[in-house]
Steps between C-alpha positions, in 0.01 A plus 500: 500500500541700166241281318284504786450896513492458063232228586309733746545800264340270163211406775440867596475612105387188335802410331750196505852657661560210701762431174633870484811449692630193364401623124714835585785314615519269238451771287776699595740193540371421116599832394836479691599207374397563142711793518779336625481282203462797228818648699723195449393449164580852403861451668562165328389717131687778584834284640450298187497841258800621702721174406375530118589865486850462698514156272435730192767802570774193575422346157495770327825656659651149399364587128680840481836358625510266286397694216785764616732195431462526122724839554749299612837620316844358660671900469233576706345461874417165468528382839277789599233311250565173627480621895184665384327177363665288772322742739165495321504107535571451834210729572291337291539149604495588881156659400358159337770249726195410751266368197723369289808337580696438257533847350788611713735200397369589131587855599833417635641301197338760267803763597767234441398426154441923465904546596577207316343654168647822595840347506470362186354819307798668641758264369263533125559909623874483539541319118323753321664819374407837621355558158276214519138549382191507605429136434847364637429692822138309526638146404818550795198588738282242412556283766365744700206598330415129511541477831244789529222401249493105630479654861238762497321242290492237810468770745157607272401142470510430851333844587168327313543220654659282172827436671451244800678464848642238351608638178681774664701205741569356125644842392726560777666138456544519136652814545756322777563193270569782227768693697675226767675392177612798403626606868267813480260307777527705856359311807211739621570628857301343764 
């Protein structure tokens, strides 16, 4: 009935509006629909740039933690240090866990092998004198400082994209065949 009085109109003035309705409604659906689209699109960039950034802040707490673990000294807070980085990986491997799987097994031997270095710069701690130099301080705590260069190295590597899925599986068992002999291997809770 619509195109009829559009028809009737387009007769009366000498123009074609038989079309006029149907072109405005597919017009507006168009624009909804289009719009719809740039809306979801939008959402999907600006979901995506959320996960990068809250991706970013995790990584880079992870970073500073372990960094903070190169002032590790056994006459002072050390388990304050090591709660601190334990922290800092949890959160940072629930942040990536959905994407990448096997970062939170990688995450959970990484710890183990930390407290088993620790243990062992503190028994290098306890057999130098109180006078001990510079350089005998360093080479007690080397274990540690290992531990914290060959880490933040991976964790970097993987960040670009240089240290697979399956690479970081192949971490964590090493790490497990490396301290089940030693008794220094703790099942992870379920």
């Amino acid at each position: 009935m619509v195109s009829a009085a559009f028809a009737a109109l387009g007769w009366l003035t000498g123009s074609d509006w038989s079309t006029f309705f149907r072109d405005l409604v597919v017009g507006i659906a168009g624009a909804r629909f289009i719009s719809t689209v740039i809306a979801l699109v939008q959402q999907r960039a600006s979901a995506s740039a959320d996960r990068r950034a809250e991706r970013t802040a995790a990584y880079l707490q992870l970073l500073t933690a372990i960094t903070d673990i190169r002032e590790f000294r056994p006459n002072n807070d050390a388990t304050g240090l090591l709660a601190r980085t334990g922290t800092s990986m949890i959160v940072f491997a629930e942040t990536v866990d959905g994407d990448f799987p096997s970062v939170l097994p990688w995450f959970e031997a990484e710890p183990q092998l930390l407290l088993y270095y620790c243990g062992a710069a503190m028994e290098r701690w306890d057999a130098i004198s109180e006078e001990a130099t510079v350089d005998e301080q360093f080479k007690a705590l080397e274990p540690v400082f290992k531990w914290t260069k060959e880490f933040s190295r991976n964790v970097r590597l993987w960040r670009r994209n240089k240290l697979s899925d399956h690479e970081a599986a192949d971490q964590a068992a090493r790490i497990e065949q490396m301290l089940r002999p030693k008794n220094a291997w703790q099942e992870p809770p379920e």
